[in-house]
Kinemage of the C-alpha trace (Angstrom):
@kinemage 1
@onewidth
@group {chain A} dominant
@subgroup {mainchain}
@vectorlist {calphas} color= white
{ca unk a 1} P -118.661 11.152 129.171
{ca unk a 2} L -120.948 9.897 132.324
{ca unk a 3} L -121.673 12.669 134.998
{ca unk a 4} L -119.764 11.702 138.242
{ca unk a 5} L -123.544 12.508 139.803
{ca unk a 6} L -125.987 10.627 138.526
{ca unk a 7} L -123.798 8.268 136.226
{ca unk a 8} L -126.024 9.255 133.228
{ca unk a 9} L -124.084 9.669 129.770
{ca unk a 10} L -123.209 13.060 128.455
{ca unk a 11} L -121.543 14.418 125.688
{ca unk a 12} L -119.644 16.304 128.412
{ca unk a 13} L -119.422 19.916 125.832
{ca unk a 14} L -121.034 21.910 128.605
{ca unk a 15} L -120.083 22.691 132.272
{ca unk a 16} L -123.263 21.380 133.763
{ca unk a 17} L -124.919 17.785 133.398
{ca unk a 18} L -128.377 17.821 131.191
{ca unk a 19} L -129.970 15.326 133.613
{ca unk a 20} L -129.054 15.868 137.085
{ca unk a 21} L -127.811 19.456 136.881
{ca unk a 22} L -124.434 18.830 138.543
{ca unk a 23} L -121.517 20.785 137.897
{ca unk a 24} L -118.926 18.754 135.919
{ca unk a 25} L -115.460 18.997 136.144
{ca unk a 26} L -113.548 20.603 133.429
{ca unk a 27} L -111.462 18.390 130.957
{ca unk a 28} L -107.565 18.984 131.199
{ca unk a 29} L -105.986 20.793 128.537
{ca unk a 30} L -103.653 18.756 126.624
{ca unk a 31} L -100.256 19.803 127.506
{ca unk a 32} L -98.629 21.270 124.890
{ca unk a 33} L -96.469 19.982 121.855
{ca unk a 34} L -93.402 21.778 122.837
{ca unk a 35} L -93.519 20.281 125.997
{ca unk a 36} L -93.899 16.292 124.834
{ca unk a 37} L -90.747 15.124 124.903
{ca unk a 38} L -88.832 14.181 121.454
{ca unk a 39} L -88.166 10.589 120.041
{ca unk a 40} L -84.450 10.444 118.805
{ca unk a 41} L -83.900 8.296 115.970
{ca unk a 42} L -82.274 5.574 116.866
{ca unk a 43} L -78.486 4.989 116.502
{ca unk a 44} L -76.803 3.290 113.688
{ca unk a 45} L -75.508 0.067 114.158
{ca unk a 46} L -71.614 0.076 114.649
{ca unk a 47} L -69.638 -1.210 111.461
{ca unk a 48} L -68.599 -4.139 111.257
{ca unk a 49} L -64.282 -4.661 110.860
{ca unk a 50} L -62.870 -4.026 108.107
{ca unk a 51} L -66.669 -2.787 106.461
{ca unk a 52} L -66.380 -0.201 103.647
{ca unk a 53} L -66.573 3.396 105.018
{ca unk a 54} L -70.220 5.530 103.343
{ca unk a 55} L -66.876 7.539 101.390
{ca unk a 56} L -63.807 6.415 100.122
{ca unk a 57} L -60.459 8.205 101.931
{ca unk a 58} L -58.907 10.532 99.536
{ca unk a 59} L -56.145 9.788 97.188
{ca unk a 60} L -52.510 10.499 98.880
{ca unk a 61} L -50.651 13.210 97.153
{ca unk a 62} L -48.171 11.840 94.301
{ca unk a 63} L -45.485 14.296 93.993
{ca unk a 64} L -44.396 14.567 90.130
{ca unk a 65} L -41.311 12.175 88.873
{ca unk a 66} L -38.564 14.183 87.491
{ca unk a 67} L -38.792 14.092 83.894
{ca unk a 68} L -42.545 13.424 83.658
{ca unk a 69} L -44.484 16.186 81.546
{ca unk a 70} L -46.346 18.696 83.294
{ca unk a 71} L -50.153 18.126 83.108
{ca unk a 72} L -52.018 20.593 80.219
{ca unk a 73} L -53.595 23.328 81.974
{ca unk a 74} L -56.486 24.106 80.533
{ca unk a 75} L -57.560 20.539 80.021
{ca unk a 76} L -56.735 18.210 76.807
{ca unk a 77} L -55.515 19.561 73.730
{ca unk a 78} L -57.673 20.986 70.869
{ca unk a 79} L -59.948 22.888 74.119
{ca unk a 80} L -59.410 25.400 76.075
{ca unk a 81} L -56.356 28.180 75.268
{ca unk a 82} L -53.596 26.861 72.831
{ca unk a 83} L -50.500 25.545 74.836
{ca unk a 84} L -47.503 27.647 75.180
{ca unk a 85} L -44.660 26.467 71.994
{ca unk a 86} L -48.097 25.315 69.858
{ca unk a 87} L -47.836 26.859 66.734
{ca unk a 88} L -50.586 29.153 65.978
{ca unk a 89} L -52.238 29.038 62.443
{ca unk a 90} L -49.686 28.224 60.548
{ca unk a 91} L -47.346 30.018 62.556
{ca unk a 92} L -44.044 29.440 63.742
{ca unk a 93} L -43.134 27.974 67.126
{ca unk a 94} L -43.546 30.404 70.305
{ca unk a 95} L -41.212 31.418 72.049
{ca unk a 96} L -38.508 30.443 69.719
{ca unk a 97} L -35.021 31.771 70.312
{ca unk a 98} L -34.613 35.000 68.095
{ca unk a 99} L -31.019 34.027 66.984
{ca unk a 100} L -31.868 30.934 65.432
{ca unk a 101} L -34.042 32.993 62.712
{ca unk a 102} L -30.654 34.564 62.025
{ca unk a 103} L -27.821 32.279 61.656
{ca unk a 104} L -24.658 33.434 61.212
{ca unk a 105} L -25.389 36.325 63.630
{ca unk a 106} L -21.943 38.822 62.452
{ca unk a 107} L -20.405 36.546 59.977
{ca unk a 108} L -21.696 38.833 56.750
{ca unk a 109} L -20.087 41.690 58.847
{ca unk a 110} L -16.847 39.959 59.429
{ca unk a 111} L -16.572 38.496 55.786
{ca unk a 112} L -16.741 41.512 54.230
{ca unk a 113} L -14.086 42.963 56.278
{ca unk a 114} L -11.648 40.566 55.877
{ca unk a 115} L -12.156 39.646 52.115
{ca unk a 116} L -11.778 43.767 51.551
{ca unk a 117} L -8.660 44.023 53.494
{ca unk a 118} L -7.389 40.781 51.765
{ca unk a 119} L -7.669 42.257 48.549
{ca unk a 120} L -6.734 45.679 49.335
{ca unk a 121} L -3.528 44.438 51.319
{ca unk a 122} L -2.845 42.290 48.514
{ca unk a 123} L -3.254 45.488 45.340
{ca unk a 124} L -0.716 47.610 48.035
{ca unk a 125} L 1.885 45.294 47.361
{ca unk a 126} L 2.288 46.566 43.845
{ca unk a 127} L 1.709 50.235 44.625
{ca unk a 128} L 4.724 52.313 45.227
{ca unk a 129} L 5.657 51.459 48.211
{ca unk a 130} L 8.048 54.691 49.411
{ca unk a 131} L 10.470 57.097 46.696
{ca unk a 132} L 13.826 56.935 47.345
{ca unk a 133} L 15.728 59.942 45.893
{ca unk a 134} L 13.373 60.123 42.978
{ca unk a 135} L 12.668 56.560 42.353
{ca unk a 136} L 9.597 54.484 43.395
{ca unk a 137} L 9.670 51.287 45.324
{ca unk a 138} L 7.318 48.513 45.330
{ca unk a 139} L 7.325 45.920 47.898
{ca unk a 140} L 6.356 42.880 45.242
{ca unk a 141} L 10.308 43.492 44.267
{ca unk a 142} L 11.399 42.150 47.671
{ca unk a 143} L 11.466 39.256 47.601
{ca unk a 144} L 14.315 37.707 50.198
{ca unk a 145} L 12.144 35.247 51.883
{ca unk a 146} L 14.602 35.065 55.007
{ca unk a 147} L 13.284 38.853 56.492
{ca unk a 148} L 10.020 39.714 56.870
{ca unk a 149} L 10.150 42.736 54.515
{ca unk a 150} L 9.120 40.986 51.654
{ca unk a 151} L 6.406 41.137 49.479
{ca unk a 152} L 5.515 37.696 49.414
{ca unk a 153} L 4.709 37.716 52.965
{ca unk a 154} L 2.432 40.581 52.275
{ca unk a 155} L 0.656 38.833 49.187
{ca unk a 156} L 0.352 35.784 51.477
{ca unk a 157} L -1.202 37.497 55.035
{ca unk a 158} L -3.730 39.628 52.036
{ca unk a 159} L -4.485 36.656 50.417
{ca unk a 160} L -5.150 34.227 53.501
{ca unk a 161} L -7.530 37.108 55.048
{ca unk a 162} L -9.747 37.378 51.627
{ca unk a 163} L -9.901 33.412 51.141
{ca unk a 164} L -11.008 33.233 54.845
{ca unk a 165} L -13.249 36.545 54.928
{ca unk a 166} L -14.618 34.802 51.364
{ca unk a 167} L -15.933 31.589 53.694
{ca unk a 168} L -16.908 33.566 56.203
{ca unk a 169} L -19.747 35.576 54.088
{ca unk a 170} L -20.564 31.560 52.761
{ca unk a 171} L -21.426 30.702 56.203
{ca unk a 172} L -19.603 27.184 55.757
{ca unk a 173} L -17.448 25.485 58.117
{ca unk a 174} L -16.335 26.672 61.690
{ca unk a 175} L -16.500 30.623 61.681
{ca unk a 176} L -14.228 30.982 64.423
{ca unk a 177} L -11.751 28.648 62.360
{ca unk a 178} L -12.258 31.294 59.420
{ca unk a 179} L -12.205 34.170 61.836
{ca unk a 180} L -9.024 33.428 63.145
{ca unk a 181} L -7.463 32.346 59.809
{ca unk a 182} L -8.562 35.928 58.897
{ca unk a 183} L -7.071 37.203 62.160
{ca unk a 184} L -4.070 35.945 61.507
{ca unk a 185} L -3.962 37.336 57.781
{ca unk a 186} L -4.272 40.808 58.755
{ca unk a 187} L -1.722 40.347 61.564
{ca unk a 188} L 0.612 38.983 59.411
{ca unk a 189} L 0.148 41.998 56.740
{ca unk a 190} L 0.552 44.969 59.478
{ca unk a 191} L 3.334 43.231 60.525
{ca unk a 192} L 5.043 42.907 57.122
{ca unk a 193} L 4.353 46.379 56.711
{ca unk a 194} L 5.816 47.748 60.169
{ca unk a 195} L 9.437 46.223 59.479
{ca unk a 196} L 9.514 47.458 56.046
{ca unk a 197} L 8.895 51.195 57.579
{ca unk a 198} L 11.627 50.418 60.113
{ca unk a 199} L 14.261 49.144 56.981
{ca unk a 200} L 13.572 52.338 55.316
{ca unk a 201} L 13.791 54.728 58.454
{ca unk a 202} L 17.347 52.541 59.113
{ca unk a 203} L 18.731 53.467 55.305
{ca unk a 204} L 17.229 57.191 55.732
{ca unk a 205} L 19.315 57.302 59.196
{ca unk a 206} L 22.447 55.933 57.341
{ca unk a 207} L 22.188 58.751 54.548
{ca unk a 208} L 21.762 61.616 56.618
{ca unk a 209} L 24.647 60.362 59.562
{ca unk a 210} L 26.858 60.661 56.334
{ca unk a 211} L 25.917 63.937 55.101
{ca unk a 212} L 23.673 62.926 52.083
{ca unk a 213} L 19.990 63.763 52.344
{ca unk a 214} L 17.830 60.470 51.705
{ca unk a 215} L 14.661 62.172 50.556
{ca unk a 216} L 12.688 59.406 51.020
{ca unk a 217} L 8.508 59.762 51.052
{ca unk a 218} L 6.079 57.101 51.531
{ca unk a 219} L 3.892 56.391 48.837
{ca unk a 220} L 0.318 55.160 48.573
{ca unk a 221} L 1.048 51.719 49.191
{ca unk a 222} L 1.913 51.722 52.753
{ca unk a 223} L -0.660 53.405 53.612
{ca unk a 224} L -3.172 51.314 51.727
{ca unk a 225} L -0.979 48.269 53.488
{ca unk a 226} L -1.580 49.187 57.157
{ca unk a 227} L -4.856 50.019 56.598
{ca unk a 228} L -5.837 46.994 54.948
{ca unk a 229} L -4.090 44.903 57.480
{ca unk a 230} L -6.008 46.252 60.487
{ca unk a 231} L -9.028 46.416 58.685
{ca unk a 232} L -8.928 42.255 57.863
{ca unk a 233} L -7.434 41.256 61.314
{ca unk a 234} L -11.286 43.297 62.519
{ca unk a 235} L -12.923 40.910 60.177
{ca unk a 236} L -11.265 38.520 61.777
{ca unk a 237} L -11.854 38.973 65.077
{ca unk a 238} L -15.611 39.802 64.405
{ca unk a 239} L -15.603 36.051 62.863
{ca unk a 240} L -14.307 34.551 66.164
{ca unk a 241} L -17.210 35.962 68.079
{ca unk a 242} L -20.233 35.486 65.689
{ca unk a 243} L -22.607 32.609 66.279
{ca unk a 244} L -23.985 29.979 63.749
């Protein structure tokens, strides 16, 4: 630096001049950093119309189409957890329906009822029916056709409840058709079997309004009748409500 007294040159680190002996002034301090003030970088030029943005705008939403299949959720098959319905080692299908293992559902049931009251209704009809002062009846040896106390009716309503319980247990054809062929079977038998009871109490009436004494028991055939009856026409009905 040169001393502002005698103009010689310095190197201006002390406070006094090595020549003249002056006093020389004391540099500034530099102001400090904090204090400068701070270039800002300069601003980006504006885009020009229509200029691709720095990030594309996101997609829009696309709501699903009816019918379209759900995307997987646990990524593509063969990674992740197995889909729901995928069979699983060999397995069978999930979630399944449970009946569909079974078909049939009550049709075994419901053929074996009505094929057992076919047949039994149809062996009653040659039992003895009711004794009538010491002799036995059968109701096979009715046979007028024009009342329905005759034994051909009851072979017929025994026979069409076994054929149709029989079909039932094969699991062939409509089971309702078969249940209510059935039902109708063992209707038909009770019903044979009611007027015949009703015939007899009529004669046993007539014998005793006269004085006589009818004596008249039933035998093991009706009973085996009624039973049998009621016991295809639930076969029956059980067909009607079973599934395939």
């Amino acid at each position: 630096m040169v001393c502002p007294s005698c103009g010689a040159q310095i190197d201006g680190h002390g406070k006094f001049c090595a020549v003249c002996g002056a006093q020389l002034p004391e540099a500034a301090a530099p102001p400090p950093a904090w204090s400068q003030p701070v270039a800002l970088p300069p601003a980006p030029p504006p885009a020009a119309y229509n200029a691709p943005q720095y990030a594309p705008p996101p997609a829009p939403y696309a709501a699903p189409q009816y019918g379209a299949p759900p995307p997987p959720p646990y990524g593509p098959p063969g990674y992740g957890a197995p889909q729901y319905g995928a069979p699983a080692y060999g397995g069978g299908t999930w979630g399944a329906p449970y009946a569909a293992s079974r078909p049939g559902g009550s049709a075994p049931l419901a053929g074996l009822l009505a094929l057992a009251g076919g047949a039994a209704a149809v062996a009653s009809a040659w039992l003895p029916w009711a004794t009538f002062m010491d002799t036995s009846t059968k109701l096979i040896d009715s046979t007028d056709t024009s009342r329905l106390e005759c034994g051909y009716y009851l072979v017929a309503g025994g026979a069409i409840a076994a054929v149709c319980g029989l079909l039932l247990l094969m699991r062939t054809g409509s089971l309702q058709l078969f249940g209510l062929g059935a039902l109708a079977g063992g209707i038909l038998v009770v019903v044979v079997e009611v007027m015949t009871y009703n015939q007899v109490n009529q004669v046993s009436d007539l014998a005793n309004l006269y004085g006589g004494s009818a004596g008249i028991s039933y035998g093991i055939g009706f009973y085996l009748g009624i039973g049998a009856g009621v016991v295809g026409a639930l076969g029956g009905l059980a067909g009607l409500v079973s599934r395939r």
